[in-house]
N, CA, C and O atoms as CSV, one atom per row, in Angstrom:
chain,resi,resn,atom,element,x,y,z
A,1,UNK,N,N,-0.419,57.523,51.944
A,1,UNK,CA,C,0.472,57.854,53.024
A,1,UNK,C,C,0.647,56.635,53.912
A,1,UNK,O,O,-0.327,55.937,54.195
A,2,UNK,N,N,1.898,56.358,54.367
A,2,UNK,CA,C,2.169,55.279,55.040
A,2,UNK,C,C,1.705,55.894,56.626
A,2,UNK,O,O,1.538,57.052,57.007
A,3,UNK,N,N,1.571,54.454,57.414
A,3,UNK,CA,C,1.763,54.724,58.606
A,3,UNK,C,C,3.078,54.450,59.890
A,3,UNK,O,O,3.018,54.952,61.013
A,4,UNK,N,N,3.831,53.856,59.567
A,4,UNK,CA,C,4.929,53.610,59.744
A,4,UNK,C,C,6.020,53.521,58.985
A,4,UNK,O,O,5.866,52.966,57.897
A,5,UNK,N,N,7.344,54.012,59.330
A,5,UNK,CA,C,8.483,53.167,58.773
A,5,UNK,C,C,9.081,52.255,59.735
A,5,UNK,O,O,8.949,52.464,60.941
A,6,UNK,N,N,9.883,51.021,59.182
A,6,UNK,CA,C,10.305,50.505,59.768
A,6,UNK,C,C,11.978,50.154,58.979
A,6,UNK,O,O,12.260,49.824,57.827
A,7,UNK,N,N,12.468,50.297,59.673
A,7,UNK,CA,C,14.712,50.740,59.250
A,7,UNK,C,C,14.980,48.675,60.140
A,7,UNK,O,O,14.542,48.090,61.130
A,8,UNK,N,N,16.184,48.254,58.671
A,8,UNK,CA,C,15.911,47.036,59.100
A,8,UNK,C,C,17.404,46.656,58.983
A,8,UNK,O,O,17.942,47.644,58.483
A,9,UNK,N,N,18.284,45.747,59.193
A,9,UNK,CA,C,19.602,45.074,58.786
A,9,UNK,C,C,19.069,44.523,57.557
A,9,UNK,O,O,17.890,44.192,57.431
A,10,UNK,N,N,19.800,44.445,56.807
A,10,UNK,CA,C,18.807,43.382,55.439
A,10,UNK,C,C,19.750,42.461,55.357
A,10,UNK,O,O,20.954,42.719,55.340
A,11,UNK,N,N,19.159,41.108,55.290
A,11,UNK,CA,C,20.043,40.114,54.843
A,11,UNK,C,C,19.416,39.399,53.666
A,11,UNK,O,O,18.331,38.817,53.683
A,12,UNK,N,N,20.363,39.536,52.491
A,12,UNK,CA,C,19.683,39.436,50.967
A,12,UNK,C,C,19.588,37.794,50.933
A,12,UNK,O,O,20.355,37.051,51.547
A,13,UNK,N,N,18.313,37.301,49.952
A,13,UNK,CA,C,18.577,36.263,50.102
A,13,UNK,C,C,19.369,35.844,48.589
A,13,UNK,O,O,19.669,36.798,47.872
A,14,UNK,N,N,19.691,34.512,48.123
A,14,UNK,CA,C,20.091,34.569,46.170
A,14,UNK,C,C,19.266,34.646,45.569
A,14,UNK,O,O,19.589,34.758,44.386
A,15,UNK,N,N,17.453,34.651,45.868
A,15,UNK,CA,C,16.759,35.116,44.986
A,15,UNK,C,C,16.824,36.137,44.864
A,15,UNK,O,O,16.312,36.263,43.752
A,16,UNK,N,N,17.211,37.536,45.324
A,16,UNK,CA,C,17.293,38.654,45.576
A,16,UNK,C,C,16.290,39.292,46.482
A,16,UNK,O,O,16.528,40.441,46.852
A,17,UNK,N,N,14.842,38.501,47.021
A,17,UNK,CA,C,14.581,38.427,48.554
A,17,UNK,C,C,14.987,39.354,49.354
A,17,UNK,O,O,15.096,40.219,48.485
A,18,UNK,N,N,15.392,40.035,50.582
A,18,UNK,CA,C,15.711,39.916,51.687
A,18,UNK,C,C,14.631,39.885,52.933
A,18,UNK,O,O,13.448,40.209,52.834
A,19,UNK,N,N,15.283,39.431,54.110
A,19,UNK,CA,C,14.401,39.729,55.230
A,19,UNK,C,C,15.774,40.705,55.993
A,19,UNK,O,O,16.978,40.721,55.733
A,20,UNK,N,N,14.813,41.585,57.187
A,20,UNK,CA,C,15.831,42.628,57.477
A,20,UNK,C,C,15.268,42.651,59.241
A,20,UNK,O,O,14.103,42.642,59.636
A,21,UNK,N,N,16.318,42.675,59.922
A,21,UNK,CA,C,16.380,42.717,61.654
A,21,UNK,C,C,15.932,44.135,61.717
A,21,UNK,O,O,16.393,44.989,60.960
A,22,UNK,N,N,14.869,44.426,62.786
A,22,UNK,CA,C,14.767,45.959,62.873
A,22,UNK,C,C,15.758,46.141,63.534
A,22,UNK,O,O,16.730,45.606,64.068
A,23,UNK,N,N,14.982,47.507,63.258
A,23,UNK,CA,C,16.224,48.075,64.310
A,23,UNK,C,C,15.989,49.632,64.522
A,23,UNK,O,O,16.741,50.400,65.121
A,24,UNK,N,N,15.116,49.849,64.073
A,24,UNK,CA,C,13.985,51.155,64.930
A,24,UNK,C,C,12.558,51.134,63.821
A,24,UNK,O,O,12.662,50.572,62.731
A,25,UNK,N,N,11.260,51.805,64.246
A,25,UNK,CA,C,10.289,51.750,63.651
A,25,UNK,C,C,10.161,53.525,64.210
A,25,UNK,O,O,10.538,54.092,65.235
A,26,UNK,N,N,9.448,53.992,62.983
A,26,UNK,CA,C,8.712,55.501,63.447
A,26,UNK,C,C,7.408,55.630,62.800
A,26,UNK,O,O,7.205,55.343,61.620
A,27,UNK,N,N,6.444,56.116,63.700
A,27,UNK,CA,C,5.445,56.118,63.056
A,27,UNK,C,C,4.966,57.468,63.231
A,27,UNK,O,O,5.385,58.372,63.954
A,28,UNK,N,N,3.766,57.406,62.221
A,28,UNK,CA,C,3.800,58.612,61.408
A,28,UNK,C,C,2.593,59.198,62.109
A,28,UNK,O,O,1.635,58.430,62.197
A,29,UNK,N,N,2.436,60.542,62.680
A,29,UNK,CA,C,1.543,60.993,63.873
A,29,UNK,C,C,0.099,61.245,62.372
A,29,UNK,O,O,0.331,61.301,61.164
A,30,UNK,N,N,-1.286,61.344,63.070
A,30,UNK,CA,C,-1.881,61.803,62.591
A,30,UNK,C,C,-2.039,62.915,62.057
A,30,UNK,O,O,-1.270,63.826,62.365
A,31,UNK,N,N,-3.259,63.161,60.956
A,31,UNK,CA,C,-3.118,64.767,60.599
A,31,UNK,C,C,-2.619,65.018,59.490
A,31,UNK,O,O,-2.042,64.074,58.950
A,32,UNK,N,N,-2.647,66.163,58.859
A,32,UNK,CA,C,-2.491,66.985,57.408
A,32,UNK,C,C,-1.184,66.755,57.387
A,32,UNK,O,O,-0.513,66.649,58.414
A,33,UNK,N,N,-0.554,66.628,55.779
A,33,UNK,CA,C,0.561,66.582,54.979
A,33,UNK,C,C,0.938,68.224,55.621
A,33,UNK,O,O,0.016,69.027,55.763
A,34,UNK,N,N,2.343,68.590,55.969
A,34,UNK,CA,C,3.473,67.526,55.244
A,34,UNK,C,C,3.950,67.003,56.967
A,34,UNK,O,O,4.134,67.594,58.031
A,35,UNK,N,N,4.018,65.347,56.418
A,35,UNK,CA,C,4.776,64.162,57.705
A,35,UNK,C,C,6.251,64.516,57.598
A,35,UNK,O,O,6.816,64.517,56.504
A,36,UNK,N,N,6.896,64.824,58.769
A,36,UNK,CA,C,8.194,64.898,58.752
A,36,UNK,C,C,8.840,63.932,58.216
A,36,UNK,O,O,9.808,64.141,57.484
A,37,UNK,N,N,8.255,62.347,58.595
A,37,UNK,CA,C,8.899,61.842,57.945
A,37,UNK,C,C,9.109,61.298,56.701
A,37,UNK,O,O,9.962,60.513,56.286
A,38,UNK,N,N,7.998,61.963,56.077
A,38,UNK,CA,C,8.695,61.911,54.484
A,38,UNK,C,C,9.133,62.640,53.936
A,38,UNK,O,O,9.324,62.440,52.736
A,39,UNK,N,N,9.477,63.737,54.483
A,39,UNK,CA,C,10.628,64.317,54.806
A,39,UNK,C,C,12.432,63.634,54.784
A,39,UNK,O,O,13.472,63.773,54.140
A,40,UNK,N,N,11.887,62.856,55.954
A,40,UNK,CA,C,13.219,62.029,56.311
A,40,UNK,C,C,13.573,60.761,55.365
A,40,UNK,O,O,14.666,60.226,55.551
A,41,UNK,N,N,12.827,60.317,54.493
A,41,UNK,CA,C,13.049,58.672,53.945
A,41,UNK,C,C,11.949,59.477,52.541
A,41,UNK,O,O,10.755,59.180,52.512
A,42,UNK,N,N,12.351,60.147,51.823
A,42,UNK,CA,C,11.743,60.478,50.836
A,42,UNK,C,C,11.670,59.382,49.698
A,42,UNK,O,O,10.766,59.245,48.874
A,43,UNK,N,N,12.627,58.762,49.813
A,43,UNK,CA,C,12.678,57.148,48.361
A,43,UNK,C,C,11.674,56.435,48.739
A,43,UNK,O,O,11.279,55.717,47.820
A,44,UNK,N,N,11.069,56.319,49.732
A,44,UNK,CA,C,9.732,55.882,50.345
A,44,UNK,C,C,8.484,56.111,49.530
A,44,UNK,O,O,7.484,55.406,49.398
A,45,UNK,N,N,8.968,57.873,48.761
A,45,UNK,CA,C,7.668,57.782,47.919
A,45,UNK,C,C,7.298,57.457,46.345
A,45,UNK,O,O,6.453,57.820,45.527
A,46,UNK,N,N,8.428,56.558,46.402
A,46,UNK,CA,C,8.136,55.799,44.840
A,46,UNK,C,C,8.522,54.740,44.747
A,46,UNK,O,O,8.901,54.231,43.693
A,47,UNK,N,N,8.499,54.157,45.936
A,47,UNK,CA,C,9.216,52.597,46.332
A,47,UNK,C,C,8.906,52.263,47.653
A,47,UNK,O,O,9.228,53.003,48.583
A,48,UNK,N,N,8.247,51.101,47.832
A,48,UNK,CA,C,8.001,50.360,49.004
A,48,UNK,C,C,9.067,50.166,50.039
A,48,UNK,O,O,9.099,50.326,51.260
A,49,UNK,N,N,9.752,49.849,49.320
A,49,UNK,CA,C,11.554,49.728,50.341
A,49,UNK,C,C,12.651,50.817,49.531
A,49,UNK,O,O,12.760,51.184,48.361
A,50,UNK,N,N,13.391,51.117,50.803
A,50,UNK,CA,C,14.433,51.622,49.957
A,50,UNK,C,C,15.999,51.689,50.662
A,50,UNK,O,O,15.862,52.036,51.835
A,51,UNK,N,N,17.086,51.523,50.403
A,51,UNK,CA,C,18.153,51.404,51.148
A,51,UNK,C,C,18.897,52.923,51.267
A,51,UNK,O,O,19.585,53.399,50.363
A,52,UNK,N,N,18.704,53.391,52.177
A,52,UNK,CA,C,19.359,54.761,52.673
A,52,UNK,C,C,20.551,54.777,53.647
A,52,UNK,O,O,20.489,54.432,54.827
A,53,UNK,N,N,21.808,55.288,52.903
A,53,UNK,CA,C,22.594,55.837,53.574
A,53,UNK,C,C,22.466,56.441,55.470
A,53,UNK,O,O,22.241,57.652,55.464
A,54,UNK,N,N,22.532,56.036,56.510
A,54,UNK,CA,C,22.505,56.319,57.870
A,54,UNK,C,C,23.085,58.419,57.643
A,54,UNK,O,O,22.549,59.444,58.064
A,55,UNK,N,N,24.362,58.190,56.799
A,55,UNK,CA,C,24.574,60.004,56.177
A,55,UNK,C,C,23.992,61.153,55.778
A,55,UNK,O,O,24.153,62.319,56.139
A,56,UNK,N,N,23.028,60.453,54.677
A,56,UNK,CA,C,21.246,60.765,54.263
A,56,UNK,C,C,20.536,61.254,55.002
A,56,UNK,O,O,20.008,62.367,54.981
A,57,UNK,N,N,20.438,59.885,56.195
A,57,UNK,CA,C,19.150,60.488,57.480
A,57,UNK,C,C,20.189,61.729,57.873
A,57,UNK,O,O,19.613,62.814,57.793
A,58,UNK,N,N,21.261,61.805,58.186
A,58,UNK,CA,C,21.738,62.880,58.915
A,58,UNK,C,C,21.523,64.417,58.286
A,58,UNK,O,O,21.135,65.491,58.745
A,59,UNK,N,N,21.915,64.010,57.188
A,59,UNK,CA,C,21.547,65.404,56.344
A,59,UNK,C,C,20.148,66.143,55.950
A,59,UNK,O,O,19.879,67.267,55.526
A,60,UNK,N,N,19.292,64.849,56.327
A,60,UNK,CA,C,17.935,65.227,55.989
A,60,UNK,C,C,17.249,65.982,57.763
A,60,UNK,O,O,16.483,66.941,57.856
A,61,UNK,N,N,17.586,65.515,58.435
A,61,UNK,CA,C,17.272,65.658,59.916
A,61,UNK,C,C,16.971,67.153,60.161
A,61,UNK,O,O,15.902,67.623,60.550
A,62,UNK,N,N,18.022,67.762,59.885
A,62,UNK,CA,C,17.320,69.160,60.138
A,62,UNK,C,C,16.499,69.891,59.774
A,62,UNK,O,O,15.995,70.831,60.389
A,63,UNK,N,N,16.212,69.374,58.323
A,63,UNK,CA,C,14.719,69.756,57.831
A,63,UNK,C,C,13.453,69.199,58.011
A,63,UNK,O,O,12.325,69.660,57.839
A,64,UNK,N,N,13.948,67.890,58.472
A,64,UNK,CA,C,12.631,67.258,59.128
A,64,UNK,C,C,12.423,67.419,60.646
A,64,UNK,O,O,11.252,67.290,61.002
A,65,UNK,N,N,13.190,67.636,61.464
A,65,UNK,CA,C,13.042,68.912,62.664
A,65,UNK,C,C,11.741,69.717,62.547
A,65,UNK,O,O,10.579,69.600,62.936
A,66,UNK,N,N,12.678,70.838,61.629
A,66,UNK,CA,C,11.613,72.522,61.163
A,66,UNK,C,C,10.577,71.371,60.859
A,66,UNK,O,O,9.863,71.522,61.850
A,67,UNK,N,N,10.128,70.545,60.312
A,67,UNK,CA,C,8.572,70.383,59.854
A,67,UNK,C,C,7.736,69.867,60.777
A,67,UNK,O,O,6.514,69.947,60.908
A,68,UNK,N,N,8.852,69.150,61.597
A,68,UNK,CA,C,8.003,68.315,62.880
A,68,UNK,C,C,7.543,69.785,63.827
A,68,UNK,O,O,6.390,70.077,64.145
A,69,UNK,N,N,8.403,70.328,64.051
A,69,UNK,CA,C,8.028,71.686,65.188
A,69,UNK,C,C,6.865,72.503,63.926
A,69,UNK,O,O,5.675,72.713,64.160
A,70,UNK,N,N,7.398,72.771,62.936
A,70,UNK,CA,C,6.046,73.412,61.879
A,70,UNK,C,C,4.614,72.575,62.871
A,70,UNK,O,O,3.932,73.036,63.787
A,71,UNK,N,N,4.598,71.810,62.494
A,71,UNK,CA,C,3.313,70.793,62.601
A,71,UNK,C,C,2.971,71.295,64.223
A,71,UNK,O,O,1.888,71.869,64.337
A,72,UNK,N,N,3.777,71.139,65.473
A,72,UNK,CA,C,3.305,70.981,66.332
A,72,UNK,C,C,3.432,72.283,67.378
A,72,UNK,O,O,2.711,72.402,68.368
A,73,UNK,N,N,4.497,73.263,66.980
A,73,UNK,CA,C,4.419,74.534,67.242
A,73,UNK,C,C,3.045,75.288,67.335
A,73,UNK,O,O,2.687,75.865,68.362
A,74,UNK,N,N,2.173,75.229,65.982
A,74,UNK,CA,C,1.310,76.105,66.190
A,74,UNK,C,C,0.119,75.808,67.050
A,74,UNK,O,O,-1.003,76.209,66.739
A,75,UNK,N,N,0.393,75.003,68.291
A,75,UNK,CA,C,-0.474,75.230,69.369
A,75,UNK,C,C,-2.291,74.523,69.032
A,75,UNK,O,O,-3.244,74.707,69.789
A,76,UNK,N,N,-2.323,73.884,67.972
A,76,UNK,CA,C,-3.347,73.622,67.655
A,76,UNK,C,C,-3.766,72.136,68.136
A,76,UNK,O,O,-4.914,71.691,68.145
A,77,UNK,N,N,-2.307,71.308,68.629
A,77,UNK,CA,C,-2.268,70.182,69.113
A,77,UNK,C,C,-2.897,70.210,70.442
A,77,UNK,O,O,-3.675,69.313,70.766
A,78,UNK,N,N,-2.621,71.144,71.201
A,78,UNK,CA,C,-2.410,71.054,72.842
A,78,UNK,C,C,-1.299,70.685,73.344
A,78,UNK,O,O,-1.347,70.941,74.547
A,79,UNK,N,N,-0.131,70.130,73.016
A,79,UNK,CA,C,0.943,69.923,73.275
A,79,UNK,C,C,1.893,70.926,74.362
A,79,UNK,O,O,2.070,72.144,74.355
A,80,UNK,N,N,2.352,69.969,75.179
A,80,UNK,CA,C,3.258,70.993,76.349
A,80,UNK,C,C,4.537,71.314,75.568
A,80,UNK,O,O,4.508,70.982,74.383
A,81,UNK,N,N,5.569,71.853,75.982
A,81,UNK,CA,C,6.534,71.874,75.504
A,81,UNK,C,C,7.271,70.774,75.787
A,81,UNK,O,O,8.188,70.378,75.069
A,82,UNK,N,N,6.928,70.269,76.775
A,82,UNK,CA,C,8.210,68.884,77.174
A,82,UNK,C,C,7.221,67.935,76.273
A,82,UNK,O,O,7.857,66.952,75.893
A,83,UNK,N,N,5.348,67.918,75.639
A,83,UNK,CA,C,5.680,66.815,74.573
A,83,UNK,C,C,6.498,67.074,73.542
A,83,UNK,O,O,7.198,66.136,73.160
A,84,UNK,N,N,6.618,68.411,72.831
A,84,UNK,CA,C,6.949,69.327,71.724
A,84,UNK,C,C,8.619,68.393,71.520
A,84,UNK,O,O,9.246,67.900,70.582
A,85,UNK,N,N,8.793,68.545,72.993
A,85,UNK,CA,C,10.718,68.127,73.178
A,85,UNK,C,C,10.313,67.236,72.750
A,85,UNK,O,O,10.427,67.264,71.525
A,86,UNK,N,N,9.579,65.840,73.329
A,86,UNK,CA,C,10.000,64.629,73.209
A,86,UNK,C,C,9.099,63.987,71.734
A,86,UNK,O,O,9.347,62.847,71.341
A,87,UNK,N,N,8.401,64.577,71.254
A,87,UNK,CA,C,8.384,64.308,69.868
A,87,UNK,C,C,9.020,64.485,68.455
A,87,UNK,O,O,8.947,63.826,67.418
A,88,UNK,N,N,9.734,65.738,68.846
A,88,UNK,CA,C,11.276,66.386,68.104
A,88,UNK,C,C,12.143,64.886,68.534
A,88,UNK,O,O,12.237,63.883,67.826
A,89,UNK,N,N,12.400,64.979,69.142
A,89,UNK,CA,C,13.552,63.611,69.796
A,89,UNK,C,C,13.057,62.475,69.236
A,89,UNK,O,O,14.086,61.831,69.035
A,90,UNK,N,N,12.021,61.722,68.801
A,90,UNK,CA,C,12.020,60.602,68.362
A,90,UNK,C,C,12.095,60.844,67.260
A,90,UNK,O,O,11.219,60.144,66.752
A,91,UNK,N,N,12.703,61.538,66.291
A,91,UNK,CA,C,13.354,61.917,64.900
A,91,UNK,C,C,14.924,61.722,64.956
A,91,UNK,O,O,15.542,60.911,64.267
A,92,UNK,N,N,15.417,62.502,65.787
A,92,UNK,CA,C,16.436,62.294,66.248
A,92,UNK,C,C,16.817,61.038,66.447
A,92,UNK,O,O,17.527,60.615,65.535
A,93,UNK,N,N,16.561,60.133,67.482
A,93,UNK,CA,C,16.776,58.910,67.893
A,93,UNK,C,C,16.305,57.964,67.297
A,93,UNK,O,O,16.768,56.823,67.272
A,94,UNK,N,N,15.406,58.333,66.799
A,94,UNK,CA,C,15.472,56.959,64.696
A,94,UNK,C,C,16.640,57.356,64.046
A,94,UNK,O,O,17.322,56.355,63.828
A,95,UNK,N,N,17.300,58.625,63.541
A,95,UNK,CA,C,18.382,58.958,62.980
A,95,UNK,C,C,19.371,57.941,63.914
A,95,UNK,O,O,19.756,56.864,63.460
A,96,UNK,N,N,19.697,58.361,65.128
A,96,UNK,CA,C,20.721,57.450,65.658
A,96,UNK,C,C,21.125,56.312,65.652
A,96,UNK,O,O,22.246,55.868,65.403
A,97,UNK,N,N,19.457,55.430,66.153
A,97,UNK,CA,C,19.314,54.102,65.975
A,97,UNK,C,C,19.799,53.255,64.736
A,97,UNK,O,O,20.038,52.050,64.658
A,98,UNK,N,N,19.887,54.470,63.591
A,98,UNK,CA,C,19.979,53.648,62.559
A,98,UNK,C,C,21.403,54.023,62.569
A,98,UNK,O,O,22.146,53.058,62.388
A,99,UNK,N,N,21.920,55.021,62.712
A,99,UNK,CA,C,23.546,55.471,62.601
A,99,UNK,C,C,24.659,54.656,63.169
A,99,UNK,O,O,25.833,54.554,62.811
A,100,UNK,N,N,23.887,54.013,64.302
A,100,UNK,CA,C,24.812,52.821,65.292
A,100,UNK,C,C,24.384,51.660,64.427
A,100,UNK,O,O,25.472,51.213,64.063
A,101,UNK,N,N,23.272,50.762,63.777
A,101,UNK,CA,C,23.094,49.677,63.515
A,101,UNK,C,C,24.569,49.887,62.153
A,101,UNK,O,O,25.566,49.165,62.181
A,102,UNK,N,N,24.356,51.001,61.097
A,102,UNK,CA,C,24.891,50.780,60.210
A,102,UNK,C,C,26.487,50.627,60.436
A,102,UNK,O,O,27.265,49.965,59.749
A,103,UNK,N,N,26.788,51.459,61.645
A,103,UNK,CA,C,28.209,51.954,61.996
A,103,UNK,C,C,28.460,50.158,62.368
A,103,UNK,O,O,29.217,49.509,61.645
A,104,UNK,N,N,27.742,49.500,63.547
A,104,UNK,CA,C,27.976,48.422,63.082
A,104,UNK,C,C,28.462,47.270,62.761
A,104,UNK,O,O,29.355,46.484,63.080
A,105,UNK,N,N,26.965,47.504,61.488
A,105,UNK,CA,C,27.276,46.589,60.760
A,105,UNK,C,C,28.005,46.496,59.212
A,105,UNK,O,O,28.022,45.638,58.329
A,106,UNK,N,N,28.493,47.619,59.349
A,106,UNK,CA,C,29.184,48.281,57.881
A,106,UNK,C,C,28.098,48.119,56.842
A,106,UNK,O,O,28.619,47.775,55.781
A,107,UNK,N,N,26.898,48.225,56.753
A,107,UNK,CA,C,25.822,48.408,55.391
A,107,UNK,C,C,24.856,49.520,55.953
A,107,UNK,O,O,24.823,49.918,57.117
A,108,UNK,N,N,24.073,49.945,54.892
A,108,UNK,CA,C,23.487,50.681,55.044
A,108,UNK,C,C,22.207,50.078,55.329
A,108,UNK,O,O,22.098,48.890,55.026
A,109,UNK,N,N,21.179,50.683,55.872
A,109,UNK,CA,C,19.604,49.835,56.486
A,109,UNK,C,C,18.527,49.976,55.403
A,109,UNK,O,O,18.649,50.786,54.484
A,110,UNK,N,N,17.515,49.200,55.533
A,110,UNK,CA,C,16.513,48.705,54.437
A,110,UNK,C,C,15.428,49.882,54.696
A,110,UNK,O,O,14.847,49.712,55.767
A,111,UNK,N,N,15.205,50.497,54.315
A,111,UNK,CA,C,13.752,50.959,54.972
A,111,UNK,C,C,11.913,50.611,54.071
A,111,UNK,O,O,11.645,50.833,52.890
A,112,UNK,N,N,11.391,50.289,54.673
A,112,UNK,CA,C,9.982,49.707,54.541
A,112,UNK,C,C,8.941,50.366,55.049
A,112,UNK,O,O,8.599,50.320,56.230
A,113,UNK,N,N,8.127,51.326,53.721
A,113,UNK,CA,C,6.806,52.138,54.408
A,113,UNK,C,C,5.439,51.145,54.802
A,113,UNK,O,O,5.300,50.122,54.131
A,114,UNK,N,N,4.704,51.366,55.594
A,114,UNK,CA,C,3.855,50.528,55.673
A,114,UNK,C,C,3.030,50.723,56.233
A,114,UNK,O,O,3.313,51.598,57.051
A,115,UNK,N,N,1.395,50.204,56.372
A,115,UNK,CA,C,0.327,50.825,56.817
A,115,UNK,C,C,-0.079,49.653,57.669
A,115,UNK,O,O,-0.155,48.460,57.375
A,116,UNK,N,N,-0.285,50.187,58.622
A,116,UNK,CA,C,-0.757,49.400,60.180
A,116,UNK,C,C,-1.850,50.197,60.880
A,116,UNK,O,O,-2.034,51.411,60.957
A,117,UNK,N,N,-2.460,49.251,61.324
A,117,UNK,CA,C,-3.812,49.938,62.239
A,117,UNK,C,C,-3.629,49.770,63.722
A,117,UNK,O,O,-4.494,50.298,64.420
A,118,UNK,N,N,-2.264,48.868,64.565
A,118,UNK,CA,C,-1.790,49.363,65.414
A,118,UNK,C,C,-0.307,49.283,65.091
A,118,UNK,O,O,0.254,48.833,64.092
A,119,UNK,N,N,0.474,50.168,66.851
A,119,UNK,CA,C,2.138,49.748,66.535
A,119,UNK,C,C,2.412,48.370,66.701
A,119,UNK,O,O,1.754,47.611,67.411
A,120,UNK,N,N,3.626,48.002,65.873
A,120,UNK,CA,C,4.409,47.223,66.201
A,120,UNK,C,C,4.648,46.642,67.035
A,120,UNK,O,O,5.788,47.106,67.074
A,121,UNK,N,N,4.637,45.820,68.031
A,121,UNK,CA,C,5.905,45.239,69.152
A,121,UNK,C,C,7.216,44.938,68.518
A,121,UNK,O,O,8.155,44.533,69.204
């Protein structure tokens, strides 16, 4: 299981290479399968990178919603409802983030699973 994704601009190189500009990271909360977001970036689980349609995330979103509230609904977290809101929402607003980079930049974004022992800057 990864601990982050990270959604990137990719710029290919002619070896076929790329390096990719972020352009949102989500990381993956602790705790028992199933992660919403593999849910959301499922090519993730048979490939290190994978290039997804910004359309994709949209269509996948509402089922990775129900799993994120699955997970944190049943009260076992401690969670208020305004965290409940604002952890639903950073699903959402990775969907977006990436919906504006692609809108754009007319391509679709790189995505890269990856295991980190802290976040990103």
């Amino acid at each position: 299981m990864y601990t982050f994704i990270f959604a990137g601009l990719p710029e290919y190189n002619s070896d076929g290479t790329f390096e990719a500009r972020r352009v949102a990271i989500l990381y993956n909360d602790a705790g028992n399968a199933p992660h919403p977001s593999e849910h959301l970036v499922t090519e993730l689980e048979t490939s290190p990178f994978a290039e997804i349609p910004a359309a994709r995330l949209r269509e996948r979103l509402p089922g990775t919603l129900r799993v994120a509230a699955a997970r944190r609904l049943d009260g076992a977290d401690g969670m208020t409802k305004e965290e409940t809101k604002a952890y639903l929402a950073r699903y959402t607003d990775f969907v977006e983030a990436c919906e504006k980079a692609e809108a754009e930049s007319g391509r679709p974004l790189v995505f890269v699973a990856g295991r980190s022992p802290e976040p990103l800057e």
